[in-house]
N, C-alpha and C positions, 0 to 999 in steps of 0.2 A: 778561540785561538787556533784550532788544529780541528778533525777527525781522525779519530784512529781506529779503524774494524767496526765504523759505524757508531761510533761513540763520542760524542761533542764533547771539547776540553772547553772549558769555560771560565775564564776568570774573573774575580769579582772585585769592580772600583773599589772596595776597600782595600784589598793588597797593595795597592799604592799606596796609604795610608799607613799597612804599619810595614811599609817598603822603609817610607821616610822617616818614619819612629827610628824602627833599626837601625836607621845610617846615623841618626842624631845621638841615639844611644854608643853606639859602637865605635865613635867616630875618634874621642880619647883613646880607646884603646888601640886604633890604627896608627893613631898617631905615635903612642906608645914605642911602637916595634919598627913602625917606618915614617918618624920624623921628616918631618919640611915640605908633605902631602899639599898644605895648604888644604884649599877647598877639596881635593880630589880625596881626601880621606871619607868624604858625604859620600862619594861614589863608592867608594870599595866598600863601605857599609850597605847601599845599598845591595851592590852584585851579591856580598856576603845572604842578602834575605833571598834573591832569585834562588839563588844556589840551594836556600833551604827550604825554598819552594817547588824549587823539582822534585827534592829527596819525600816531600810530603803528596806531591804528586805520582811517585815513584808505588806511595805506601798506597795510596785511592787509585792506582792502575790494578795494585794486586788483589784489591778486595773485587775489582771487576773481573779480571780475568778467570776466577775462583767460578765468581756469580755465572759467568757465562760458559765455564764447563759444567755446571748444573744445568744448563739450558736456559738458562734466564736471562732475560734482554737489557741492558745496560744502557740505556740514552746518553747520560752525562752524567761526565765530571765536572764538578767545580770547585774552584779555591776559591777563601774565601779569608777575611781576615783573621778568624782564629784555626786556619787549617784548611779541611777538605770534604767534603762530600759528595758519596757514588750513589747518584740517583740508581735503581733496579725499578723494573716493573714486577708489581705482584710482590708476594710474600713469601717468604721462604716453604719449601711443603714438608722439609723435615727438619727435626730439632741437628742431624747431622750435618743438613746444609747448610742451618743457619750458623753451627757452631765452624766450620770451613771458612765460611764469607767471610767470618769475625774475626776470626784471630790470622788471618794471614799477613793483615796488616801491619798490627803491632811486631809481628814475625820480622815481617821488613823492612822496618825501622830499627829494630835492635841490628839486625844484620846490617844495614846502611849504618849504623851508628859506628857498631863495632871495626867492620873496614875501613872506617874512617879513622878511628883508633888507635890501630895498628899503624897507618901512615903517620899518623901524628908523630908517633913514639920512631918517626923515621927522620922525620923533617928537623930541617935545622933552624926550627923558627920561623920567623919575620913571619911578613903578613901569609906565606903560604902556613905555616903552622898554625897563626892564628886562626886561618880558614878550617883547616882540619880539626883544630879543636873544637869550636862553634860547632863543628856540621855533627859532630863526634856528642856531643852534650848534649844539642837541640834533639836528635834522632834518638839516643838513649831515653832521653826524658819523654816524648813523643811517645816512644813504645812501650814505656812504663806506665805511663799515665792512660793510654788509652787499653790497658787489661787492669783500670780499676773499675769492677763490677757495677755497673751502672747506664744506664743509657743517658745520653744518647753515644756513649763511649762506645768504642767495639769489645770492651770486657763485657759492657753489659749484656751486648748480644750474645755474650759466651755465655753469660749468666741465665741468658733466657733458653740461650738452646740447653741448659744444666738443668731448669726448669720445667721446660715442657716435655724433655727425655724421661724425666721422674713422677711429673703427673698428670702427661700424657697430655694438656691441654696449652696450647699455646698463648690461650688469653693470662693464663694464671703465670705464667713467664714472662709476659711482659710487663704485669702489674708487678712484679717482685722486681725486674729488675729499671721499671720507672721509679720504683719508692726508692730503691737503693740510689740512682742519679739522684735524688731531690735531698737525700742524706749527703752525696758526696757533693750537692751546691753548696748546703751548710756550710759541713765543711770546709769546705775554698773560700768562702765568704768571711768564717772565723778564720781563716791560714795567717794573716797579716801577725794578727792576736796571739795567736797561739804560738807562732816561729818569737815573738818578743817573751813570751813566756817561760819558754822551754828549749831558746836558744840563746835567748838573751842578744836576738839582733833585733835594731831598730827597723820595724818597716820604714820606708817611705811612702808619700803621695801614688807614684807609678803602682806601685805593689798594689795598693788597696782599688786602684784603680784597676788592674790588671784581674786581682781577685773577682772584684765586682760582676766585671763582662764575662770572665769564665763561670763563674755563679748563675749569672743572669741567663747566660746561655742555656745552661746544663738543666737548673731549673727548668725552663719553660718549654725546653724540646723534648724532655722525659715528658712534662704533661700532655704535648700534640702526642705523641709515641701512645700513650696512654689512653687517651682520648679515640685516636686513629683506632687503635685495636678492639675498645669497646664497640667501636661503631662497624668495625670487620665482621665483630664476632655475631651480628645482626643479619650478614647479608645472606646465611643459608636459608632464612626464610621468603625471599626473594625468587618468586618461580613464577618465569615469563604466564605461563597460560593460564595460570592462576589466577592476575592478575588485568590478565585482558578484559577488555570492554566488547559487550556485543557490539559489533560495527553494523551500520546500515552505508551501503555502494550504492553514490546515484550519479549520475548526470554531470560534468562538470557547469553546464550552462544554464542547471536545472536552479531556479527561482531560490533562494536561503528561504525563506519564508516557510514555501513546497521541503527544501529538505529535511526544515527541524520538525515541520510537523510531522512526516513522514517516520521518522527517527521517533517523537513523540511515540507515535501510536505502536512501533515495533520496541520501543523501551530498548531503545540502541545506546549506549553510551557514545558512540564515537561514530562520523561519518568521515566515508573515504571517498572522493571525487574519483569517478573513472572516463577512459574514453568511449569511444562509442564500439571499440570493440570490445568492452569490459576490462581493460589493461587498466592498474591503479596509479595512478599518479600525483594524488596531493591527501594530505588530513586534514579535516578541518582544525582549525586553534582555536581550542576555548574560550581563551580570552580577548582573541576579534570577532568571535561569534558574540560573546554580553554587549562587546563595545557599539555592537551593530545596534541602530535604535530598527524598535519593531515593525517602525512605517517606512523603513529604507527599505525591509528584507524582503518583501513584494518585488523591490526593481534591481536586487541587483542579486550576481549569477554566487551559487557556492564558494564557485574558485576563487573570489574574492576574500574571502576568509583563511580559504586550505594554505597549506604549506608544500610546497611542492618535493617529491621524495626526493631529495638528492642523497648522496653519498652518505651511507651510516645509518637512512632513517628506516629502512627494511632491516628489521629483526628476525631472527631465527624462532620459533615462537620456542624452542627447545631449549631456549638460554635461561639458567638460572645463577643463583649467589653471586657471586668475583666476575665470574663471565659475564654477566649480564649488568656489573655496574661497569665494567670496565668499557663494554659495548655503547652504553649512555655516555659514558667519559668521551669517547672519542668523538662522538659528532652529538653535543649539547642539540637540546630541543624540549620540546613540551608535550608533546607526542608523536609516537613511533607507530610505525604496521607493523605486525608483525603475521608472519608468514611460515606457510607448511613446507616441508620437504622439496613437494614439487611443486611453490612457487606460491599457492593458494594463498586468498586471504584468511589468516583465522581471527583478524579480530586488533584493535587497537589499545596500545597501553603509553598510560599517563604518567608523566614526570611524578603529578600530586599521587595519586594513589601509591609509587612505589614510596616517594615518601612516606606517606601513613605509614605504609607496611614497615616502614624502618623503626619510624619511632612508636608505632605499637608493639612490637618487637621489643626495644628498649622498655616499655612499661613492665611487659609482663615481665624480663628477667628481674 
């Protein structure tokens, strides 16, 4: 929808979905306070969801602006049918930033809620009152519910920065406070039950339906949270020169047949095509080099195989952990050069091997 300071707002086809829930829902009680609407009461229910989708874009502007006085890069916002999400790059690097990012949100949703409040208790009703109360309820509720301890909540994030402040380990804050989301899916999945219990009101259809997707939700993105982090907590073993392959430099027009034998007998993992003034330009790929049958590789030139180095595939050979998966993120490929200081080549590294290195990694913890 927009850029703002380099940051994509984004909205997602569901929010028309529960645009039009809200309007059908809300639509009696417009009626209610401003009689004889006809169809136009579906409208002001809708406007009524816009409205409380600024106030929740309002809440994912502040959790970025927090992120980006840390220094940390903010791509995108997006709304989405249960709310909001601020994409950041990278992870938090202290439990104090992560505890800032987190709670600023809920902050500003009780403050949207509450000035909303006060207007209310000003208004003389009709549909601007009923406006004010909605925005006034939804934003309280909003900011209450997201400092309940748990991810993928922003309490939870408090919980985790509460967590790795005390044991010093980030992983061990995320696992407390994904188990804590998976308790509080429970939870909302039992709410229908338990408010019939212990309120002695009848759920409806909506309710359990309502429960279910918050459930559903909370569940399954505390386990990515989960998951993501385990597999974070892998990537300090990740160091470019480490895992470099001896590279063999030939020829771009030099024979495949000539260069793998070549490569044979130097026990090169990785061949790098250059020009004729030595300048590197392509890698070969492993898996058009199998696909080559043995009696083509006689007639036809390396660079038929290589990859040519475009943008991203010169690596720092100096990159390790976060830096060096983050460096693969940006330009996908199957192998990279990777390079010295001043320019040199030191050697080729492979999508599979970092793999390995991941999940032997995962073995041993």
């Amino acid at each position: 929808m927009a850029t703002v300071g380099g940051t994509q707002i984004l909205v997602s086809y569901t929010t028309l979905l529960f645009a039009a829930l809200f309007a059908y829902i809300l639509a009696p009680q417009v009626e209610a306070v401003r009689p004889g609407l006809g169809p136009l009461r579906y409208v002001a229910g809708a406007a009524f969801a816009v409205l409380l989708y600024l106030a929740v874009l309002l809440h994912e502007i502040s959790h970025a602006l927090v992120a980006r006085r840390f220094g940390t890069v903010v791509p995108s916002i997006t709304l989405h049918f249960l709310g909001g999400m601020t994409a950041v790059q990278g992870e938090a690097r202290s439990p104090r930033q992560e505890f800032w990012v987190a709670v600023v949100g809920p902050l500003t949703s009780l403050a949207v809620g509450g000035v909303a409040w006060v207007a209310y208790q000003q208004a003389d009703g009709g549909l601007v009152g009923l406006f004010l109360f909605g925005l006034a309820a939804g934003n309280l509720l909003i900011g209450v519910l997201n400092l309940v301890p748990g991810l993928p909540l922003d309490g939870g994030r408090v919980f985790k920065a509460g967590v790795w402040a005390v044991s010093g380990s980030a992983l061990r804050g995320v696992v407390a406070a994904a188990w804590a989301g998976r308790a509080t899916a429970v939870l909302l999945l039992c709410w229908p039950l338990l408010g019939e219990l212990l309120l002695d009101v009848r759920p409806g259809l909506t309710d359990y339906l309502i429960a279910f997707l918050l459930a559903a939700f909370i569940w399954t993105t505390a386990g990515a949270e989960l998951g993501q982090a385990r597999l974070r907590s892998r990537f300090p073993v990740l160091v470019a020169h480490e895992l470099a392959r001896r590279t063999l430099s030939v020829p771009e027009d030099l024979p495949l047949a000539e260069a793998v034998r070549r490569a044979q007998e130097a026990r090169a993992g990785g061949i790098v095509t250059v020009t004729g003034a030595g300048e590197p330009v392509g890698v070969v790929n492993e898996a058009a080099l199998r696909a080559t049958p043995e009696e083509r590789r006689p007639w036809v030139p390396v660079s038929s195989v290589a990859r040519s180095l475009g943008p991203g595939l010169r690596l720092p050979v100096a990159l390790r952990g976060e830096d060096l998966v983050a460096a693969l993120n940006r330009a996908p490929a199957r192998e990279y050069l990777l390079v010295e200081a001043d320019g040199s080549v030191y050697g080729v590294l492979a999508l599979a091997d970092v793999d390995r290195a991941v999940r032997g990694a995962g073995g041993a913890t």
